[in-house]
N, CA and C atoms as a LAMMPS dump frame, in Angstrom:
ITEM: TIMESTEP
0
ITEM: NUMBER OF ATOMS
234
ITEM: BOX BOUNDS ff ff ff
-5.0000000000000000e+02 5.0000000000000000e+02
-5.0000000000000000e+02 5.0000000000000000e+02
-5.0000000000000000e+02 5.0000000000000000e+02
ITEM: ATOMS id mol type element x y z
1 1 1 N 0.847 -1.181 0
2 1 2 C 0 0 0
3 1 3 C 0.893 1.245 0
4 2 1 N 0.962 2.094 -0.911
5 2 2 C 1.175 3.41 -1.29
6 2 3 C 1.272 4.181 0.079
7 3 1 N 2.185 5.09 0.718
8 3 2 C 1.714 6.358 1.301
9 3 3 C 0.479 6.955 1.218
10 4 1 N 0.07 7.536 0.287
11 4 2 C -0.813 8.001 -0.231
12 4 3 C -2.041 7.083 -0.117
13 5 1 N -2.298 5.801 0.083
14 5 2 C -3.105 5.154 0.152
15 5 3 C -3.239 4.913 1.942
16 6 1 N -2.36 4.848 2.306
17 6 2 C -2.684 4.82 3.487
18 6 3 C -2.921 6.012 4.623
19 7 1 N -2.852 6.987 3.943
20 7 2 C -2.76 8.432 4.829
21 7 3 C -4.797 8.243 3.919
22 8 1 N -5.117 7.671 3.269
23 8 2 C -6.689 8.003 2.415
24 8 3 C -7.462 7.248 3.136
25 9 1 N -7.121 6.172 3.287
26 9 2 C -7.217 5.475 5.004
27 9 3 C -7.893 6.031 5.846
28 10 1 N -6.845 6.287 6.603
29 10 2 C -6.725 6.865 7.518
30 10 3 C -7.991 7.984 7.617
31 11 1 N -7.792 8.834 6.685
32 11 2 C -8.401 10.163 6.639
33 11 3 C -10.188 9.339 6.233
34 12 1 N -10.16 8.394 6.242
35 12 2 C -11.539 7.869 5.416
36 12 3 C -12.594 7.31 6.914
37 13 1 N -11.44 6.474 7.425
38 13 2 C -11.851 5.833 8.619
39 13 3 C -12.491 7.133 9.656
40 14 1 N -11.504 8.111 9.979
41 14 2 C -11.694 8.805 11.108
42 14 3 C -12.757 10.175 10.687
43 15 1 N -12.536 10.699 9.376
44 15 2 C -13.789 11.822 8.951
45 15 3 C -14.809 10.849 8.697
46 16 1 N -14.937 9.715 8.187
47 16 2 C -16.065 8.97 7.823
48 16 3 C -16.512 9.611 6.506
49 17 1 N -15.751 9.713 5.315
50 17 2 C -16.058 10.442 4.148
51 17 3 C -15.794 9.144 3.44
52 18 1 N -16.503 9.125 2.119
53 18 2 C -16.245 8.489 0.939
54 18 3 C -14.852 8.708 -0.278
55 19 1 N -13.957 7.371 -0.163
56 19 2 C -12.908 7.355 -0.221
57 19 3 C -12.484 8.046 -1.8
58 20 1 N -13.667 8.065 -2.756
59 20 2 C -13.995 7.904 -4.183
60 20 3 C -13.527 9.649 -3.959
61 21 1 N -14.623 10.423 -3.059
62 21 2 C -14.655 12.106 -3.136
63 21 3 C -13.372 12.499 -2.913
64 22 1 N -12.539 12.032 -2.143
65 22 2 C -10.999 12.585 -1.752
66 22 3 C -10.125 12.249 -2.812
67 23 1 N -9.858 14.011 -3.535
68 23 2 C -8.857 14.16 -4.705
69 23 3 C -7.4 14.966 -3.767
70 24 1 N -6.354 15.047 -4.595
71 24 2 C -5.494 16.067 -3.981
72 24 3 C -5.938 17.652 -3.6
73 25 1 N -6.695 17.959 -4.141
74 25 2 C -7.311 19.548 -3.706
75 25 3 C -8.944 19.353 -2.835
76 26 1 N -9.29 18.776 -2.371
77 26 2 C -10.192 18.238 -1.673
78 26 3 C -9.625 18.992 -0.07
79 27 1 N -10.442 19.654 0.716
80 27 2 C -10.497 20.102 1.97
81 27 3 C -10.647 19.609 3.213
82 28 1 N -10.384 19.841 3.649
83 28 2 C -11.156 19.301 4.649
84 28 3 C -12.877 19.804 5.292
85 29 1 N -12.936 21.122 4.643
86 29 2 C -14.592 21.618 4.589
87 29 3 C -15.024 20.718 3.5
88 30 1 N -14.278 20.444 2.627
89 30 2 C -15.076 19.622 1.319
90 30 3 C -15.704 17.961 2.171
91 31 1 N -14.886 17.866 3.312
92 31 2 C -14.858 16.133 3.947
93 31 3 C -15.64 16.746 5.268
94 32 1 N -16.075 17.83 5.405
95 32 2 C -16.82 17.496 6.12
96 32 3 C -16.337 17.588 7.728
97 33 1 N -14.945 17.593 7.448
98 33 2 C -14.069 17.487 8.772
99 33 3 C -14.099 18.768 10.252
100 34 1 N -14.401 18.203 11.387
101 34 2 C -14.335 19.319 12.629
102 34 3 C -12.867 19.565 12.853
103 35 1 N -12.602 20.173 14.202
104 35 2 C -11.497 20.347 14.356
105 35 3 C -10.8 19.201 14.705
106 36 1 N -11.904 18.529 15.63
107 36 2 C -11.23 17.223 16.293
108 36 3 C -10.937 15.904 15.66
109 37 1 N -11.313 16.052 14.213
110 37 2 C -11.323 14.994 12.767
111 37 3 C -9.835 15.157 12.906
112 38 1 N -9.251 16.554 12.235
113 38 2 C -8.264 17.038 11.938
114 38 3 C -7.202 16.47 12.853
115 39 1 N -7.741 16.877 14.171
116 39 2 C -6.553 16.465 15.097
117 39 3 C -6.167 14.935 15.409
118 40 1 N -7.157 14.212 15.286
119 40 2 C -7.315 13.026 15.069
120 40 3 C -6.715 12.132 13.988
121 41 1 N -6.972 12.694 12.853
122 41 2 C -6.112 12.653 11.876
123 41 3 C -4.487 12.431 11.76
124 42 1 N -4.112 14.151 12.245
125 42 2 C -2.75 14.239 12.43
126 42 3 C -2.101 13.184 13.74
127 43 1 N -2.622 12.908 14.695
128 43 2 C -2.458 11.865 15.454
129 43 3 C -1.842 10.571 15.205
130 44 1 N -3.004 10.377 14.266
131 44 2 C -2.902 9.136 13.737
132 44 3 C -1.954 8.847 12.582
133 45 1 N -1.711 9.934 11.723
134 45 2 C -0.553 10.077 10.941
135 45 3 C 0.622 9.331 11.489
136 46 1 N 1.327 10.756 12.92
137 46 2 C 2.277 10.814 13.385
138 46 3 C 2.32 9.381 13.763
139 47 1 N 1.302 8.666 14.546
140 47 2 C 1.458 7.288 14.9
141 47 3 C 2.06 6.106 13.959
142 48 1 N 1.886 6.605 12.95
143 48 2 C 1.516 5.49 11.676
144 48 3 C 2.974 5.467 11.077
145 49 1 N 3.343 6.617 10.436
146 49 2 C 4.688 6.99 10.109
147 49 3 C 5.554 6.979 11.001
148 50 1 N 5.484 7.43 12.057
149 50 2 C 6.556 7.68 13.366
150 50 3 C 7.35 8.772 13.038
151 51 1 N 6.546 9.84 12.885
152 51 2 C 7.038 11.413 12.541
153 51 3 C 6.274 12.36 13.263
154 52 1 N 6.325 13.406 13.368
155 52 2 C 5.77 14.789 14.067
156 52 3 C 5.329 15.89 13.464
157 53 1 N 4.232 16.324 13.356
158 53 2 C 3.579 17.168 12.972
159 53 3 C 3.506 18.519 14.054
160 54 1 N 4.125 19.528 13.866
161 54 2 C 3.84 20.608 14.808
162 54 3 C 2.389 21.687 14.536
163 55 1 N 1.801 22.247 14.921
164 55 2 C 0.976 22.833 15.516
165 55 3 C 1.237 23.863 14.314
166 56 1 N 1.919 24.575 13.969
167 56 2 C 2.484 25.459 13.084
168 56 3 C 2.387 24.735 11.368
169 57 1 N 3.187 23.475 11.679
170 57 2 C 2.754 22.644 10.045
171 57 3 C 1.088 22.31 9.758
172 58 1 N 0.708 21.979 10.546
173 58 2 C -0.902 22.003 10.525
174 58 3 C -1.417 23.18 10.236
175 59 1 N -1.582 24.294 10.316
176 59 2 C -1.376 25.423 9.768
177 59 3 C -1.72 25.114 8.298
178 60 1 N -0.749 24.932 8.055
179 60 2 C -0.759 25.057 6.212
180 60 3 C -1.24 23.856 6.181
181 61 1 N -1.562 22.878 6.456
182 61 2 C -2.41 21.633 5.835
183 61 3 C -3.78 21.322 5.365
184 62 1 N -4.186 22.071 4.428
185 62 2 C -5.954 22.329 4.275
186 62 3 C -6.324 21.887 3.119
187 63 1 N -5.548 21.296 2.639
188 63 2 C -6.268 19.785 1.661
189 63 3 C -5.804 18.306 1.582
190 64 1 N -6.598 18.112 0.707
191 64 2 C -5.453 16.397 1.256
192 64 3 C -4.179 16.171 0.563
193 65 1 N -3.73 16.618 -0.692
194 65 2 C -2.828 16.664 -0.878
195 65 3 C -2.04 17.743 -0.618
196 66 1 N -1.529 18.732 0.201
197 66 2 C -0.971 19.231 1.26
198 66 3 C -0.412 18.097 2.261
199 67 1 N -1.351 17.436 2.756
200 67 2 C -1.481 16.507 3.789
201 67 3 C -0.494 15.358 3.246
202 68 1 N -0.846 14.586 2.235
203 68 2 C 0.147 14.217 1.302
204 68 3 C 1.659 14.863 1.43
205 69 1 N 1.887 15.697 0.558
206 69 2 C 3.061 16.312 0.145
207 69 3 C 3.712 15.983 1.925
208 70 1 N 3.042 16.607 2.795
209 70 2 C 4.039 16.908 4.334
210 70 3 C 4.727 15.651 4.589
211 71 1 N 3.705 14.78 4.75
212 71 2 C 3.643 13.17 5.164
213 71 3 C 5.545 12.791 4.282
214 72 1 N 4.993 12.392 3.446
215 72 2 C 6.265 12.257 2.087
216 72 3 C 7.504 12.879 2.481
217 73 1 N 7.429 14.472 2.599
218 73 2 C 8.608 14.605 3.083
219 73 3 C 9.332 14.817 3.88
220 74 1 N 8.389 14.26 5.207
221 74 2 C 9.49 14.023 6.585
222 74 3 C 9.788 12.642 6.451
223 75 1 N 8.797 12.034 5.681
224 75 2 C 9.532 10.484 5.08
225 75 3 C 10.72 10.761 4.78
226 76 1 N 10.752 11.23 3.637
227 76 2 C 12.198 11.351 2.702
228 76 3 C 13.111 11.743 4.323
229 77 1 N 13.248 12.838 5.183
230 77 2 C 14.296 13.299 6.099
231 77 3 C 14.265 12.358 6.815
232 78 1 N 13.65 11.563 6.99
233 78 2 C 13.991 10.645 8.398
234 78 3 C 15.051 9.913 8.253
């Protein structure tokens, strides 16, 4: 399974959105998502990968491919 497939996952399980609607420019207002989706989300990321998301990078994370792109490249630095 792809990165990308598993961060769609992820994001599918915990907003409870349909996996088909989530493109790379897709929102998180587009999914429907609260704050506590979001945080939940990033949680579960950091868990998954074994990386860190700060408070500040979340910030700029407001679609899914954003969300994507970040994921990927604390991959690549680790």
């Amino acid at each position: 399974m792809s990165t990308e497939e598993t961060i769609k996952d992820i994001v599918i399980r915990i907003v409870r959105c349909e996996g088909k609607e989530i493109t790379h420019s897709t929102t998180w207002d587009d999914m429907r998502a609260d704050s506590l989706d979001v945080v939940q989300v990033l949680s579960a990321l950091e868990d998954t990968f074994d990386i860190e998301i700060s408070d500040e990078q979340a910030k700029g994370l407001n679609s899914f491919g954003d969300l994507v792109e970040h994921v990927e490249d604390c991959l690549k630095e680790a």
